[in-house]
N, C-alpha and C positions, 0 to 999 in steps of 0.2 A: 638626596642620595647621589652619592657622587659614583663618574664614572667607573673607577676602580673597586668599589661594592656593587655595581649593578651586575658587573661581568663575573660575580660569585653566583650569583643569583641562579638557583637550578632550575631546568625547562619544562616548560605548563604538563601537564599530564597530558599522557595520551589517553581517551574516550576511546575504548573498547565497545564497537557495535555489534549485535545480531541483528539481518539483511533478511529477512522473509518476505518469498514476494509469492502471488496470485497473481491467476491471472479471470478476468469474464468476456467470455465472445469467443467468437470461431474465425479467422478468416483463411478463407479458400478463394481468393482474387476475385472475380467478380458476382461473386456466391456469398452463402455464410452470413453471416451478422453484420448488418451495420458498423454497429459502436465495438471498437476492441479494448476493454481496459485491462492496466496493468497497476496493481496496489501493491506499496512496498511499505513495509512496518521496519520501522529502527526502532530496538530497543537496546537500552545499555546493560551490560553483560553483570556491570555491579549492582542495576536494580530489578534486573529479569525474574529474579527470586519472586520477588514480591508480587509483580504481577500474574505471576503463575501461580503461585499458595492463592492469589485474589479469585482465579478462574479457576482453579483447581475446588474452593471453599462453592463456589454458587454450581459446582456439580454435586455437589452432595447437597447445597438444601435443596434442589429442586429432580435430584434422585436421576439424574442422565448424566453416561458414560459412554454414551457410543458416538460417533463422529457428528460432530456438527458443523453442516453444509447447506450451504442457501438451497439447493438443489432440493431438496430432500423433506424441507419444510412444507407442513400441512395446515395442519390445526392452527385453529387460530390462538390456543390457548395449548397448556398439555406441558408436560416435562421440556420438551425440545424446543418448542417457543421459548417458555418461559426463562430455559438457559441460556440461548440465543439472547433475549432482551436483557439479561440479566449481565451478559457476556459485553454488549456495547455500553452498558452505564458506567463497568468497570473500564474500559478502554478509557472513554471518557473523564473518566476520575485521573487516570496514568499520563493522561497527554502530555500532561506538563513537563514529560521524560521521553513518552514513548510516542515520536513523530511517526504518522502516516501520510504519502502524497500516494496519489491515485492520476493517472493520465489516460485518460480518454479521448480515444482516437476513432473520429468520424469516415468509414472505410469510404462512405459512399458519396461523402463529397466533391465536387467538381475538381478539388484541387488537389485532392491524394493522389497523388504519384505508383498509379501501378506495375507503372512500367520503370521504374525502381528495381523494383524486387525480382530474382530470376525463379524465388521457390516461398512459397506462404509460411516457413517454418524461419523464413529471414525477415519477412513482417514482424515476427512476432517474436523474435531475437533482437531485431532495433529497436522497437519501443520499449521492449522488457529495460534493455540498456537506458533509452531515453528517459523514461521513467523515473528510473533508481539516481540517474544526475541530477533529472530534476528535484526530486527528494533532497538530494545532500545539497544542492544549490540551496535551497530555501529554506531550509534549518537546521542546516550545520555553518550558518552565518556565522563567524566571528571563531569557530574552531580554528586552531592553528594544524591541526592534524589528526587524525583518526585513525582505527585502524577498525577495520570489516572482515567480518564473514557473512557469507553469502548463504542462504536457505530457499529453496523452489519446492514447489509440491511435485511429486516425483510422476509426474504425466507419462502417458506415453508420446514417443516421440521417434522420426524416423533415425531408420541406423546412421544417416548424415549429419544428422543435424548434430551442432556442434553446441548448443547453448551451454551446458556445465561447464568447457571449457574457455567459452567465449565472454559470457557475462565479465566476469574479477577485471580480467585486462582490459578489454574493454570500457569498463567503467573508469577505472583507475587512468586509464590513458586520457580518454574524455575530460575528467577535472584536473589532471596536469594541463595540459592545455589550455584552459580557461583560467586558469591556474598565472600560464604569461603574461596574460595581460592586464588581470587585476587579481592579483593574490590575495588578498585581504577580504575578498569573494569565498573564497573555495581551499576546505582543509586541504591538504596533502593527506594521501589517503596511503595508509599500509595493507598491506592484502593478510592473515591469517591463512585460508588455501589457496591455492589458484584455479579450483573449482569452485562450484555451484553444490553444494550439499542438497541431494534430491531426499525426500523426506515424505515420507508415505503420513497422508491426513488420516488415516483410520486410528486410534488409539488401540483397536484393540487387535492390528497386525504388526503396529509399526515396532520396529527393535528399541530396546531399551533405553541403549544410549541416545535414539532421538526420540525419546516420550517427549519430552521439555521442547522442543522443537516442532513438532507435530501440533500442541495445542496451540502454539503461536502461526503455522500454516493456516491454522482454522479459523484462527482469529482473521487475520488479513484477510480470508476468502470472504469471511461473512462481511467485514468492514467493504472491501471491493465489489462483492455483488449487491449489497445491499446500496451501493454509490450507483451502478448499474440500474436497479431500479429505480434510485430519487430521476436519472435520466432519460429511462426509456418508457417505464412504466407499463412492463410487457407483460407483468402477471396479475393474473385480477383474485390470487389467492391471499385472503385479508392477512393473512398473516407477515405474508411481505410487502403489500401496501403498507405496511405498519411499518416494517424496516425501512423501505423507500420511504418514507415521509419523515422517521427520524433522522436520517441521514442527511435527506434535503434541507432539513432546518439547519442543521449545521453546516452543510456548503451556500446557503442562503446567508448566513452568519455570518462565515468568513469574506465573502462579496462588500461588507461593509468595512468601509475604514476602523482599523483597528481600536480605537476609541470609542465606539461606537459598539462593538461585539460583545454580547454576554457571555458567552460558551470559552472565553480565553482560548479559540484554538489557532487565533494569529503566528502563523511560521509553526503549527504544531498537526494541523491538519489542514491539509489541500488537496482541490481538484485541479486539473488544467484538462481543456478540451482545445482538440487540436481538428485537422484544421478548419478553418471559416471558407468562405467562396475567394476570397482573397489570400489566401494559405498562412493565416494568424491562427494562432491563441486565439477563444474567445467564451465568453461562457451562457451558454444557450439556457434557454427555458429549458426547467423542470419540470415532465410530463407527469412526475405523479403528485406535484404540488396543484396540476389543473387539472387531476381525475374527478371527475363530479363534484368537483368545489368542495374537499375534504379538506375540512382543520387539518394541520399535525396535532396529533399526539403527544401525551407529554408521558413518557416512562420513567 
């Protein structure tokens, strides 16, 4: 191909994303929870469809329509289980498009920076941000550009705090930046709003136009609390043992050189735990991989 037919050549498509993020943990400075995570699901807008008829289809075989949330989870068995379990096999099936990263952030490590922060709702505004970088850092490799919208489960939050309009720029700003120095790293990133679409997880309050939205809120919470337990292993109700322990097979998984992985979720699913005694990255034992020497489960 010669120069003068290259420069006909029209430019790569832009990847249209939906940005849904969760969050698990509470931090109140030197209070609250330990571990604060924040999971963000990319899904692409031309294959959202599918994934949704996908989770949309295992609520009707298994006859549950009301919100599905780690929280809330009892039974070891039952309607709501069964959708929940039925809910990660499909994620799992979708990886191969629909990348989640999850960052867990150790509150009460020696080397967390309290005195950072002037308000706990700015805690939880930077990692939200750090998070979602990390996200598109790690597999949105080789994108030349993307374009995002942003989705948050509609919490409550103080009259200050500014997170809907802080998250977009924010972010965007972050991979410019990294951006300068090795471009070939990191899409250029187009915003759709320049807020944070807040998005009520109930189905059966949330407004119309974000029904579609809302199951993918639900999605993420169960994908992030259920990462929350492979790491803390703070609920002795079997039915989320059972989450924690599928989960941790797969962040166990991806621990292995890519070669080596069965679950293909290399660059399509990840954890990062932040920080170590020495303020790294690192990735600590999973507490509910050593709860009374329990196999994982295979769903």
């Amino acid at each position: 191909m010669t120069l003068s037919q290259s420069s006909f050549l029209p430019p790569p498509p832009v990847l249209s994303f939906n940005l849904y993020h969760d969050e698990s943990g509470n931090y109140v400075g030197d209070g609250g929870d330990r571990w604060l995570l924040h999971g963000v699901l990319f899904v692409p807008e031309h294959r959202q469809g599918e994934l949704l008829q996908a989770l949309q289809a295992a609520r009707e075989e298994t006859k549950y329509h009301h919100e599905l949330h780690f929280t809330k989870l009892r039974g070891k068995t039952g309607p709501r289980a069964n959708c929940i379990h039925r809910w990660l096999k499909i994620y799992l099936g979708f990886s191969d498009y629909c990348y989640y990263h999850c960052l867990a952030v150790d509150t009460r490590s020696t080397s967390f920076q309290h005195d950072r922060f002037s308000d706990a709702y700015h805690v939880y505004n930077y990692f939200a941000r750090t998070a979602m970088v990390g996200g598109i850092a790690w597999s949105m490799k080789g994108q030349s550009k993307i374009k995002l919208s942003f989705y948050s489960d509609a919490k409550r939050r103080p009259q200050r705090d500014n997170f809907a309009e802080y998250i977009p720029g924010a972010v965007q700003t972050a991979i410019h930046q990294k951006r300068q120095t090795k471009p070939g790293n990191y899409p250029e990133i187009d915003l759709t709003h320049r807020h944070v679409i807040l998005v009520d997880s109930n189905p059966q309050s949330v407004t119309a136009e974000l029904q579609s939205a809302s199951e993918f809120i639900q999605l993420t919470d169960l994908l992030t609390a259920s990462v929350a337990q492979a790491i803390i292993a703070s609920s002795g109700i079997q039915a989320k043992v059972n989450m924690g322990q599928m989960l941790a097979s797969w962040i166990e998984d991806t621990r292995k050189p890519p070669w080596l992985q069965t679950n293909e979720l290399h660059r399509r699913f990840s954890l990062s735990c932040f920080p170590n005694d020495k303020g790294e990255f690192y990735n600590p034992v999973l507490a509910v991989s050593q709860r009374d020497q329990l196999q994982l489960p295979l769903f």
